[in-house]
Structure formats: C-alpha cells, structure tokens
C-alpha positions as CSV (number, residue, x, y, z in Angstrom):
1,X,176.9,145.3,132.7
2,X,177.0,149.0,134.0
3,X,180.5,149.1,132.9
4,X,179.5,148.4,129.5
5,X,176.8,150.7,129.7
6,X,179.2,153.7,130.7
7,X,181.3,152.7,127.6
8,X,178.5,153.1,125.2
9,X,177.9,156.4,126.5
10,X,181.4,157.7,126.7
11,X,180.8,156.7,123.1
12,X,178.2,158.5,122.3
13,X,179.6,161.8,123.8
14,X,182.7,161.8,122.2
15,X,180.8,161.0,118.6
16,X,178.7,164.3,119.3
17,X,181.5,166.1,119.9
18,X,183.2,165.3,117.0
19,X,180.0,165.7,115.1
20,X,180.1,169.5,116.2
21,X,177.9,169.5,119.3
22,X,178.0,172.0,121.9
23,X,176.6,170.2,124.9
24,X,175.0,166.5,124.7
25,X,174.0,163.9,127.4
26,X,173.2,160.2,126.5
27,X,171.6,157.3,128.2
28,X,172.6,153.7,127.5
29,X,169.5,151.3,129.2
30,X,169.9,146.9,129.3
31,X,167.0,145.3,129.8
32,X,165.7,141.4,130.7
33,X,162.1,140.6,130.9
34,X,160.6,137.2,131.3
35,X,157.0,136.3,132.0
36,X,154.4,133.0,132.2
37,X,151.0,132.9,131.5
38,X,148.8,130.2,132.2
39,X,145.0,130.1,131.0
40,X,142.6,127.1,131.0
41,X,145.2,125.0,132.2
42,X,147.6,125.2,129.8
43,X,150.7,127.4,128.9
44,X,149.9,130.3,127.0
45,X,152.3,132.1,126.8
46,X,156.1,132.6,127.3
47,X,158.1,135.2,126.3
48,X,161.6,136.5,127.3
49,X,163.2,139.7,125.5
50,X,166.5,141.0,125.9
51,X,168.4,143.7,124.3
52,X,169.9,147.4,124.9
53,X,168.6,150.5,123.4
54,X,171.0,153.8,123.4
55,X,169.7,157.2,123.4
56,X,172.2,160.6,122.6
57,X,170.0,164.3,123.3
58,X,172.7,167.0,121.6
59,X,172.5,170.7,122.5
60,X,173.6,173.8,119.7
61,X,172.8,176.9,122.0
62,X,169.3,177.1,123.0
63,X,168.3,174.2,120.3
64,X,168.1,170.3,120.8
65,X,167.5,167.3,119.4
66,X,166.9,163.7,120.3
67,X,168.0,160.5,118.8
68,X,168.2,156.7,119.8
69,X,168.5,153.2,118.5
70,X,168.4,149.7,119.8
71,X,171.8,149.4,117.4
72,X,175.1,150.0,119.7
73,X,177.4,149.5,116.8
74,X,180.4,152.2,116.5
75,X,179.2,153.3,113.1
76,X,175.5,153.9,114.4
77,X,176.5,155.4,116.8
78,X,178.5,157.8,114.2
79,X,175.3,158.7,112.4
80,X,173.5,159.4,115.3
81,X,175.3,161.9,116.6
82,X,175.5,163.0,112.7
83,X,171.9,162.9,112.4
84,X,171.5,164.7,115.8
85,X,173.2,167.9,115.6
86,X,171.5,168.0,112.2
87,X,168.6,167.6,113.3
88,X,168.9,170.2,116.7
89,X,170.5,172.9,113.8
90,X,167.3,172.9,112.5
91,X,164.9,172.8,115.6
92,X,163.4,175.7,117.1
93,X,165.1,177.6,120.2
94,X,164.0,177.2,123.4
95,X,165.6,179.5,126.1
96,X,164.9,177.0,128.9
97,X,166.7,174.0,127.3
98,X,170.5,173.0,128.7
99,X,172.4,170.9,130.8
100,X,172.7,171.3,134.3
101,X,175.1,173.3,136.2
102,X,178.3,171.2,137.1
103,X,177.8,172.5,141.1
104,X,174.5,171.4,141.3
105,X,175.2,167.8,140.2
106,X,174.9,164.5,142.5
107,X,177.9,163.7,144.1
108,X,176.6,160.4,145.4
109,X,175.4,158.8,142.6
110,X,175.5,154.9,144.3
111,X,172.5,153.3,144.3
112,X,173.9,150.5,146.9
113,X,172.1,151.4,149.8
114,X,168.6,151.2,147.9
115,X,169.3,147.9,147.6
116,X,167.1,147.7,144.2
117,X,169.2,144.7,142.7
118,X,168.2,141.3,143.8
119,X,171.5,139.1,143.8
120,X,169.3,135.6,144.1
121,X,169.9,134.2,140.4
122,X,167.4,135.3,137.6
123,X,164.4,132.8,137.6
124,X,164.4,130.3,134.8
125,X,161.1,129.5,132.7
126,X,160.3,126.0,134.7
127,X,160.2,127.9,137.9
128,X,158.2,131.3,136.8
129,X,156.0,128.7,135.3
130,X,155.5,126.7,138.7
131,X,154.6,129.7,140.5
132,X,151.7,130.6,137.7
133,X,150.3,127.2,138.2
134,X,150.3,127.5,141.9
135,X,148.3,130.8,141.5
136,X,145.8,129.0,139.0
137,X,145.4,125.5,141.4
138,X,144.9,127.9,144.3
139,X,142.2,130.2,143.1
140,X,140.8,126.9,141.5
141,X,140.4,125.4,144.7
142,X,137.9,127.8,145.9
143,X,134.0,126.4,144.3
144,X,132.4,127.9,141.9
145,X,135.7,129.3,139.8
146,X,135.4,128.6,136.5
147,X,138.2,129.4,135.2
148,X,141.8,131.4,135.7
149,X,144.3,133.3,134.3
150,X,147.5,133.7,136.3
151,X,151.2,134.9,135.3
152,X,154.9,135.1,137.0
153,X,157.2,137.4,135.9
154,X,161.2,138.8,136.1
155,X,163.0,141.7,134.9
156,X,166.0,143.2,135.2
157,X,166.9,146.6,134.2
158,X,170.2,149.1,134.4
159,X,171.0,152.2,133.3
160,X,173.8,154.9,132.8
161,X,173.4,158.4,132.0
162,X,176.5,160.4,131.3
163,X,176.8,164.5,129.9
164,X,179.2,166.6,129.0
165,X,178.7,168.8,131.7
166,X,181.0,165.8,133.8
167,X,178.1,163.9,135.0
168,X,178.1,160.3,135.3
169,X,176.2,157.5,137.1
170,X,174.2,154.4,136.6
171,X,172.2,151.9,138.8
172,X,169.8,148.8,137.9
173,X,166.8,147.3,139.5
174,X,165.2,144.1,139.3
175,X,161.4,143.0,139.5
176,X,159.0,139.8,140.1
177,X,155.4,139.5,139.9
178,X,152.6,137.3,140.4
179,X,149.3,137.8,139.3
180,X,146.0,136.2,138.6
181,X,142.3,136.6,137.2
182,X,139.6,134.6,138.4
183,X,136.8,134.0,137.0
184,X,133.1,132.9,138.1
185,X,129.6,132.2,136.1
186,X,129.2,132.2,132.1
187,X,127.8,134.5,129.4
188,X,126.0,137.9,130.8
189,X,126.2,136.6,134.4
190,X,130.5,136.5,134.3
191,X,132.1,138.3,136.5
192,X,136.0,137.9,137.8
193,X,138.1,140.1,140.1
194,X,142.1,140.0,140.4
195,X,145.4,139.7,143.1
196,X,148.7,140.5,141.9
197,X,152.1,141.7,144.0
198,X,155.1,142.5,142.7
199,X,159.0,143.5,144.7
200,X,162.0,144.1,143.7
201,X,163.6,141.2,145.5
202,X,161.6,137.4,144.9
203,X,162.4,136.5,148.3
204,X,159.9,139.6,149.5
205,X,156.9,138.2,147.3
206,X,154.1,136.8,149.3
207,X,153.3,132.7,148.2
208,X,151.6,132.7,145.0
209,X,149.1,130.4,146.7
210,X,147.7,133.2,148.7
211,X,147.5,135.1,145.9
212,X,145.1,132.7,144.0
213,X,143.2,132.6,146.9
214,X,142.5,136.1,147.2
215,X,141.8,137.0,143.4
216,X,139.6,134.1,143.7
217,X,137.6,135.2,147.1
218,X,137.3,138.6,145.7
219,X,135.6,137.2,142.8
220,X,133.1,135.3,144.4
221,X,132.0,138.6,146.0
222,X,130.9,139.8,142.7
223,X,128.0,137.8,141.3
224,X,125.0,139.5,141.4
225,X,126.1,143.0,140.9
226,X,123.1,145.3,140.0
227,X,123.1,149.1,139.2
228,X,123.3,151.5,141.9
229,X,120.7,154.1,142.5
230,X,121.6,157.7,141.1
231,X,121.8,160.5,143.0
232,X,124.6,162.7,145.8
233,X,125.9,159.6,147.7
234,X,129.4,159.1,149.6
235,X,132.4,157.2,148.2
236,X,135.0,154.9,149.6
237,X,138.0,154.7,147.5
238,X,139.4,151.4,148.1
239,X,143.2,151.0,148.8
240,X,143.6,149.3,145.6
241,X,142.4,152.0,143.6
242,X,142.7,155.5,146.1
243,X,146.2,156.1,144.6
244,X,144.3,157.4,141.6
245,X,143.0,160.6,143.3
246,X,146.5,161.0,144.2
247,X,147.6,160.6,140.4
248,X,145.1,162.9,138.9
249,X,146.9,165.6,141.8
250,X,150.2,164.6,140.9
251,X,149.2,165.1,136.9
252,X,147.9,168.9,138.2
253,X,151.1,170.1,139.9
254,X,153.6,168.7,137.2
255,X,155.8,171.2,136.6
256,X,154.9,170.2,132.3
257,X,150.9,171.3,132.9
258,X,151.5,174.4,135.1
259,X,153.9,175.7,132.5
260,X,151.3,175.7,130.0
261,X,148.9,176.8,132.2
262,X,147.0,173.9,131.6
263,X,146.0,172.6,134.7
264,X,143.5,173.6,137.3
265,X,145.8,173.7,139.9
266,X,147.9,176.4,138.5
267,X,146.9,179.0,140.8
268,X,147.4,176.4,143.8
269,X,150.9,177.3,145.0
270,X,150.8,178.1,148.9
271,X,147.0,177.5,148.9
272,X,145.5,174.8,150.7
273,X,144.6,171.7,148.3
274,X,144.1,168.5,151.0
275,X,142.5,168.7,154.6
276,X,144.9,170.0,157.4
277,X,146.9,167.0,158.6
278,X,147.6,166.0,155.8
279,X,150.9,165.8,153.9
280,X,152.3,164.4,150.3
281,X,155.7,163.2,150.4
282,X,157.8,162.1,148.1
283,X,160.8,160.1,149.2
284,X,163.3,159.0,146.2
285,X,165.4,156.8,149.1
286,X,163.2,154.0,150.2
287,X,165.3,150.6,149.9
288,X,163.7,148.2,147.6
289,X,161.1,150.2,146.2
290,X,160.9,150.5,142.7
291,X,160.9,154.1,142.2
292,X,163.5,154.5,144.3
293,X,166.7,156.4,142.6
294,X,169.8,158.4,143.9
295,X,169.7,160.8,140.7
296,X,166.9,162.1,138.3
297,X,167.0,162.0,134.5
298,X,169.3,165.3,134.7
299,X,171.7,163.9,137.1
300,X,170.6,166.4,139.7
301,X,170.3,164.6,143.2
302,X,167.0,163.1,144.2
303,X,165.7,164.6,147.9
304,X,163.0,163.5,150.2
305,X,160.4,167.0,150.5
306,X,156.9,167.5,151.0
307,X,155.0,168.3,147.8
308,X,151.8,169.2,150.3
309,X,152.4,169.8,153.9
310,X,149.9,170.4,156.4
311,X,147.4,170.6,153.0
312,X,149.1,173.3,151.9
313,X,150.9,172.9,148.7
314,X,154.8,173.8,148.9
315,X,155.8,173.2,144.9
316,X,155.3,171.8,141.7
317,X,157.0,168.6,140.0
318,X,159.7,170.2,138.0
319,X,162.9,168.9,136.0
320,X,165.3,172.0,134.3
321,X,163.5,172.7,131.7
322,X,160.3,173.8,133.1
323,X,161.5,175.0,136.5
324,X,163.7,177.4,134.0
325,X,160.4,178.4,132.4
326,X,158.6,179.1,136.0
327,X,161.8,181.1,136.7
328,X,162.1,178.2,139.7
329,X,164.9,176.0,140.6
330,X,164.1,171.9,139.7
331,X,163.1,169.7,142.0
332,X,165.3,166.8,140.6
333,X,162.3,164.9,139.1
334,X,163.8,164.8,135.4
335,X,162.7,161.4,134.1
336,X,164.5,160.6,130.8
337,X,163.8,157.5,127.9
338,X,166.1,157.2,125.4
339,X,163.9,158.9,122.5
340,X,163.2,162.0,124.4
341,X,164.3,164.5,126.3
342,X,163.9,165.0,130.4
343,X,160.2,165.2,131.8
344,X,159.0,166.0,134.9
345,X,157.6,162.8,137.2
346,X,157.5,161.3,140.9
347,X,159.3,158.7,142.6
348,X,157.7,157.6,145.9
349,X,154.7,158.9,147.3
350,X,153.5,158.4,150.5
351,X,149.8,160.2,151.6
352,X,149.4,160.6,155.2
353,X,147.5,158.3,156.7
354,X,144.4,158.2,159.2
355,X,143.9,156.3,162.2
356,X,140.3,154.6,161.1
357,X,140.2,151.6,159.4
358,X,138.4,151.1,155.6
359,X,135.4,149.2,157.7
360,X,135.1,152.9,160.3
361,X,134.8,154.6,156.6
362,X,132.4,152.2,155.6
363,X,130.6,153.0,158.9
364,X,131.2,156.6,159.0
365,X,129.8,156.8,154.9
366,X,126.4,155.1,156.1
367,X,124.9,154.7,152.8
368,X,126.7,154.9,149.6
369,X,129.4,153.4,147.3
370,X,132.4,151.3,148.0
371,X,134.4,151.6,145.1
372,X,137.1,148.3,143.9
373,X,137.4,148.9,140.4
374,X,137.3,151.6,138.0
375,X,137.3,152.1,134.5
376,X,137.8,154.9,131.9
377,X,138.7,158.2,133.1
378,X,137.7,162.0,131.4
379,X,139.2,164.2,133.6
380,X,139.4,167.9,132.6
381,X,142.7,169.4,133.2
382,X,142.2,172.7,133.0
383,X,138.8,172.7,135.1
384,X,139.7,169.6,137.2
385,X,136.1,168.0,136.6
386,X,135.9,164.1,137.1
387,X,133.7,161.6,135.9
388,X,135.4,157.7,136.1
389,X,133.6,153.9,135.9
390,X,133.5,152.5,138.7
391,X,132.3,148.8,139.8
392,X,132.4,147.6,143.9
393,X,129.9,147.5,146.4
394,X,126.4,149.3,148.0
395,X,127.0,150.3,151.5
396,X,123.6,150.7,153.6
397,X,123.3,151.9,156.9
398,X,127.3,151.1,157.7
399,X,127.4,147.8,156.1
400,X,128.0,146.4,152.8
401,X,125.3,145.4,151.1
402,X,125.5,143.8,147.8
403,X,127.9,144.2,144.8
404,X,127.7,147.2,142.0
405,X,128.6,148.0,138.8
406,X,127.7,149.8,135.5
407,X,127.7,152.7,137.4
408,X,130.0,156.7,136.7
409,X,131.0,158.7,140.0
410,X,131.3,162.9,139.3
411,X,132.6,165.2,141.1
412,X,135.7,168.2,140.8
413,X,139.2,167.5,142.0
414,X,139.3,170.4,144.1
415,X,137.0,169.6,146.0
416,X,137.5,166.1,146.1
417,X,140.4,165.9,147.6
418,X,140.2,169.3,149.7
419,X,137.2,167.2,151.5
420,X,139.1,163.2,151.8
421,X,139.0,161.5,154.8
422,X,142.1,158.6,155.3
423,X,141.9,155.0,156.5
424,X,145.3,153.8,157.9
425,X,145.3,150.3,155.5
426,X,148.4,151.5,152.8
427,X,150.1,148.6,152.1
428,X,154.0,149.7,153.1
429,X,155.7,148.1,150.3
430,X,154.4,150.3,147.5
431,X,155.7,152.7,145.9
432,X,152.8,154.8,146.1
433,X,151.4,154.3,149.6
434,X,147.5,155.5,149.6
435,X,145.5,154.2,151.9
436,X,141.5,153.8,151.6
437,X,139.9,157.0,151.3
438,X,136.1,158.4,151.9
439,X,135.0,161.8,149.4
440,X,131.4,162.5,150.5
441,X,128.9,164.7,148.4
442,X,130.0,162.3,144.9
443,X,127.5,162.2,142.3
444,X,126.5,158.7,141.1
445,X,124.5,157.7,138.1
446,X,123.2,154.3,138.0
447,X,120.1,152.9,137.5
C-alpha cells in the first residue's frame, strides 16, 4: 500500500511542477476503520469505511496554498495542482513559509523498529462483534447494571509524504479498542461510568471481560452522588483524567500560541513552570505507541528532549514555520492533514512520576475532592485561568467518602501546575503517561 501511496505523491509533485510551482510537498494517507456497537442487547451499529484522501501544499516565493481531495484520479490530480498555484498566486506572503532545508532532513525515515503495524490479520465483523458482547455480558454480570453500551474497534492507517526538496518517507499504524458504558438506576437517579483500552497490536489488549467489569464496578460507585461543599479544598486528579493539566501546558508552549503572543506562558522560557524534580519528555521512538513516528509533518527527524527539565522549561513546540517566526530552529513537531499546511503538536509524553501512590495523595489531601470525570473546559489562554466540571469523589480525613458531582474546580495554570504533587500509577502503555496528581489551594463551588 505504501508503494501506491509514494506513487500518488510523485504524482502530485510532478503535476505542480508542471502547473508552475516553485516548491510543493504532498501527502497521500489510506485508511480502514471498523467498529461494533452493542446497546440493550442488540447490534447497533456497524460501520466500516475505507478510502484514500490526497493532499498537495504548493509554494510561489513566500506564498502557499493548500489543496486535497478524496479523488486520486490523474486528471484531479491535474486540477489540483492547477487550482493550487492559483490559489497560492493570490495568497498573502508570509516570510516564514518554505520547505525544509535538504541537510536538515531525516535520513532514517523506517518506521520498522516502532513496530506500529500489527501483522495478525485485520479483524472481521463476527469477531469485533464477539468482543463487544463479552464487554456487555461482563459488566452485566455485576447486580444492579441496568443496562450497557460497549464497542470493538480496528483501524489501519498509512501514509507518505514526499517534497520537492528530495524528501520522502511513509509508515502506517494500526489500532484496536474496546470500550464500554455502564449504566445503573433510572430517571434523575442514573448514573454510569466507563473502561475502554486501546493498542496498536490486538494481541496487547487486555480481555474485554475485564473491561466490562471495571466500567461496571466503577459505576456502582456512583449512586448517590450529592454536591460538594464550596469553598478552598485540595484536588486529586485521577490518572484517567491528570493528562489534562498536562494538555492545557502543552496548548501554552505550542510554538502556534507563543507566536501570537497568545498564551500565558509566553514569557516562560528558562523559567521554572513545574516543581523541581520534575521533567516533561517527549519521546517520538516508543515501539507500539501510537504517537510514535520517525519523521514529523515536515520530514525533519523526530528526537527524544525534554520540553521541562528539572521544572524548568527548555523550549516551545515548534514546526518551521513558527520556529522561523521566533527566529528559532523547529523542533520536528510539524503535524500535517491533507487540507492544511504543517502545525505544531506532540508525540509521546511522559510526566515524571512520584514515588506515592493515588491512595498516599488521597491521605496526604485530608479533606477534599477526588476528581474521575470532568466536563467542559473555559480556560483562558492568554491569562491561564481555569474553571472545568468535574464529577468523582469527597475525600474526609484521608478517606473517600461518598461520590460527587455537579460541582466546577478554579484555579490558574501557573500555579497549578508550579504546585503538583505526582502519584507513581501512569499506566506505561499510553501515549501520554500522567500519573495521578494532587493541586492543593483549588477553589470548588458546589452546594
């Protein structure tokens, strides 16, 4: 398939040359997606898609202009590049726009040793459907489930990007999930909680069975829930959702926001933004991770390097463009679609870790808020204020205490995660590995 990718865009290239551009790079993507879902019982859905989308970015000096199409037919392929330098003779210049330099390109561009393709045969419909249905008869088994919704899925995905700078490479990955949604009670007194895992490889995915079971225990934890008291309390970030401090940091120092001077953390570099100890890595090279890759979006090669190190932040997220703009050199974290050009974005993230356990948070917080689920988000980016929906659990004197929702945490970024203390429970297979995490001094309004 990869070979047929490159083909398409060696196409694409040589129909943007001959349509009069200067510089171009284009991406040609295949993608197979197959997913389950079981509700009540029954099969309600099943749906499988397949195709191949092709996208051509074309360069006239400091201009550009993007086109794609889910057509791969020599004559659309024509008119895009056609429509494309038409469209980039028009567009307005930007000085930090181009192609990369041929000496700074990847020379290994094998994504082999990532080991991202599973080579077990794709899954038909029977069998995604079997594992759906033993994710429903498992969380059914537990008393007083109601009722369940559960779904299996596939995909497969490759790619090949190719420029006229001499860059060329492609790589695909594969992915299976399992999921479910259990719920308990009726009307005004329903509540439900979920379990899902997902890999690149099937043969790495837990049994579904234990994951029925779990979406189903974590839902019987949840009747009852009442509104927590309002006032200055501590926070537990769960594992499940901790990541999400690390997102809104990762949405600060993207190389996109600092540029515009739109972020609070844009006077951050070399300052200290998470407690000493504490590093942010990013590591492109983990084998069967999903975010893995051996090249960005710009075909630059992808390099493990601490974002934060020691809680001191050593650089932004930056692909060409705005690295050119912060007079900076990219930090090969170009992601590219095939309607648009290169962004700025991560790949694997790994927060250092403590050496407590979520339960020594919980006992360390005293009283407070132990927080599962959350909801909503208004996060200011330019002030870094924070104010999220959250749902979990009252904590008194150590222990949990009975279940919570309805309820908005507050607080500022900065602070937040200047002041967070880490459990040691990130689950290793992710690609974003965040363990639990306690923020004290949060602002809760309840009841």
């Amino acid at each position: 398939m990869t070979d047929r990718l490159a083909t398409l865009t060696e196409a694409l290239l040589a129909a943007a040359k001959r349509a009069g551009a200067e510089a171009a790079d284009a991406i040609a993507v295949s993608g197979t997606s197959l997913s389950i879902d079981i509700r009540k019982g029954a099969l309600e859905q099943a749906e499988r898609s397949e195709g191949t989308e092709i996208g051509l970015r074309v360069l006239m000096g400091r201009r550009q202009a993007c086109v794609s199409a889910s057509d791969i037919s020599a004559a659309t392929i024509a008119a895009l590049a056609e429509r494309a330098v038409a469209m980039a003779r028009e567009a307005p210049e930007d000085p930090c726009v181009g192609l990369a330099d041929p000496a700074d390109l990847a020379s290994n561009r094998d994504a082999t040793a990532l080991d991202l393709l599973d080579p077990a045969p794709e899954p038909s419909a029977a069998m995604l459907e079997a594992e759906a249905r033993a994710l429903e008869t498992a969380a059914l088994s537990r008393p007083g489930i109601t009722q369940v919704e559960a779904s299996a899925g596939f995909s497969r995905r490759e790619m090949h990007l190719a420029a006229s700078n001499g860059f060329a490479g492609g790589y695909g990955r594969t992915s299976r999930s399992l999921s479910a949604v259990a719920f308990t009670g009726s009307g005004t007194a329903m509540e439900r909680d979920w379990a899902g895992e997902s890999r690149t490889h099937a043969a790495d995915l837990p049994e579904a069975a234990s994951i029925g079971l779990l979406a189903a225990d974590r839902t019987l934890q949840r009747p009852g829930a009442v509104q927590p008291k309002t006032g200055t309390f501590p926070v537990v970030y769960d594992e499940r959702v901790a990541a999400s401090l690390v997102g809104h940091l990762l949405s600060a120092i993207n190389g996109t926001a600092i540029a515009r001077g739109a972020s609070w953390a844009r006077d951050l570099l070399g300052q200290r933004v998470l407690p000493t100890g504490m590093s942010l890595i990013e590591d492109p090279h983990r084998p069967r991770i999903a975010s893995s890759k051996p090249f960005d979006g710009e075909g630059l090669p992808t390099l493990r390097r601490a974002i934060i190190e020691d809680g001191i932040l050593t650089g932004w997220v930056l692909d060409l463009a705005t690295a050119r703009k912060l007079g900076l050199r990219s930090t090969a974290n170009a992601s590219r679609g095939t309607g648009a050009p290169p962004s700025p974005s991560t790949t694997n993230i790994d927060l250092t870790q403590g050496s407590a356990t979520r339960d020594d948070l919980i006992a360390e917080m005293g009283t407070g808020l132990l927080v599962t689920s959350m909801i909503g988000s208004t996060i200011n980016p330019t002030t870094g204020d924070y104010s999220r929906g959250a749902s979990g659990f009252w904590v008194e004197n150590g222990r949990i205490s009975h279940p919570v929702h309805e309820c908005t945490i507050a607080g500022n970024l900065r602070d937040m995660l200047g002041a967070m203390i880490a459990a040691n429970d990130a689950r290793p297979y992710l690609s974003m590995r965040v363990p639990s995490i306690l923020v004290r001094g949060m602002t809760l309004a309840g009841a």
